[in-house]
C-alpha positions as CSV (number, residue, x, y, z in Angstrom):
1,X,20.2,0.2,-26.6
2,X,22.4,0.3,-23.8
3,X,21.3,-1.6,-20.5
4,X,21.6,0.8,-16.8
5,X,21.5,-0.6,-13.8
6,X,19.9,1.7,-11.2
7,X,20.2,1.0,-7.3
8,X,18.1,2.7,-4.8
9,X,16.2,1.9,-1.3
10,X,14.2,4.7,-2.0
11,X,11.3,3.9,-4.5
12,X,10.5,7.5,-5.1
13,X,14.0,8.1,-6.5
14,X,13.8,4.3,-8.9
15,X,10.8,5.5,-10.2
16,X,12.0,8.8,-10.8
17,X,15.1,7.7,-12.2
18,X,13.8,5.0,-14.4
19,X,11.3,7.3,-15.9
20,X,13.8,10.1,-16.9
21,X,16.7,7.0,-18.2
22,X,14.2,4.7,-19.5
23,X,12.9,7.4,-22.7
24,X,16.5,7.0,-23.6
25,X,18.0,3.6,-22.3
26,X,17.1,-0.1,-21.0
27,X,17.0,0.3,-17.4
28,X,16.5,-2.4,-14.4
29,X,16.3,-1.2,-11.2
30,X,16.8,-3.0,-7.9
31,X,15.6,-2.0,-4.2
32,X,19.0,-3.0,-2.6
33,X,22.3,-4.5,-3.1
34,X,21.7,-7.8,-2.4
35,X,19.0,-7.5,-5.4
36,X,21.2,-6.9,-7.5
37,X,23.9,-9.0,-6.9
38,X,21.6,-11.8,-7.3
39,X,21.1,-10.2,-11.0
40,X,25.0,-10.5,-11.7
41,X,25.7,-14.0,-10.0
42,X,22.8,-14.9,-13.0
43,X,24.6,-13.1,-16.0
44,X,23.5,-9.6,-15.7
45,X,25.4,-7.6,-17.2
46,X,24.5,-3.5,-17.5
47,X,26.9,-1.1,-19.6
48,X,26.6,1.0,-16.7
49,X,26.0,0.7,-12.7
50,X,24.2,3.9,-10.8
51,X,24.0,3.3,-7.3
52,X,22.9,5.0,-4.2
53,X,25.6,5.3,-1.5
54,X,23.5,4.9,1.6
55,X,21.2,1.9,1.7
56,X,20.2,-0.7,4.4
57,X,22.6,-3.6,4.8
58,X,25.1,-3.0,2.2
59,X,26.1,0.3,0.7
60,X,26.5,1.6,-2.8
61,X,30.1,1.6,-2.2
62,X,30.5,-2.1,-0.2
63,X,28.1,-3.1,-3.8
64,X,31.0,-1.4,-6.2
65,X,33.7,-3.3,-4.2
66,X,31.8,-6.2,-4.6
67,X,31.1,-6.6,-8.2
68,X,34.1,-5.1,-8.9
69,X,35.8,-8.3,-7.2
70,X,33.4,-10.7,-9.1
71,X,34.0,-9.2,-12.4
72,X,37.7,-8.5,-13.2
């Protein structure tokens, strides 16, 4: 089964999200960037990243830049 990786502020929208992937797909969900950068440093690795673009502290694109640094 493929593994999603869903990032939102907004738990509403994770719930919401994870429900409608999770019939279909593994999915972890985070509550912010940082969250999930700690699940990369430790090995995470999804088939595929969804991210919102505004969040608190760091933003889905800042995140993309990031673990697309960390992962080449």
């Amino acid at each position: 089964m493929e593994n999603v990786c869903l990032i939102d502020d907004e738990p509403g929208v994770v719930d919401m999200c994870s429900d409608f992937l999770g019939t279909n797909y593994q999915v972890r969900s985070f509550h912010s960037a940082e969250e999930a950068i700690q699940a990369f440093d430790q090995d995470y690795q999804p088939s595929v990243v969804i991210t919102d673009i505004k969040m608190p502290g760091m933003t889905g694109l800042e995140l993309a830049h990031k673990l697309n640094e960390r992962h080449q």
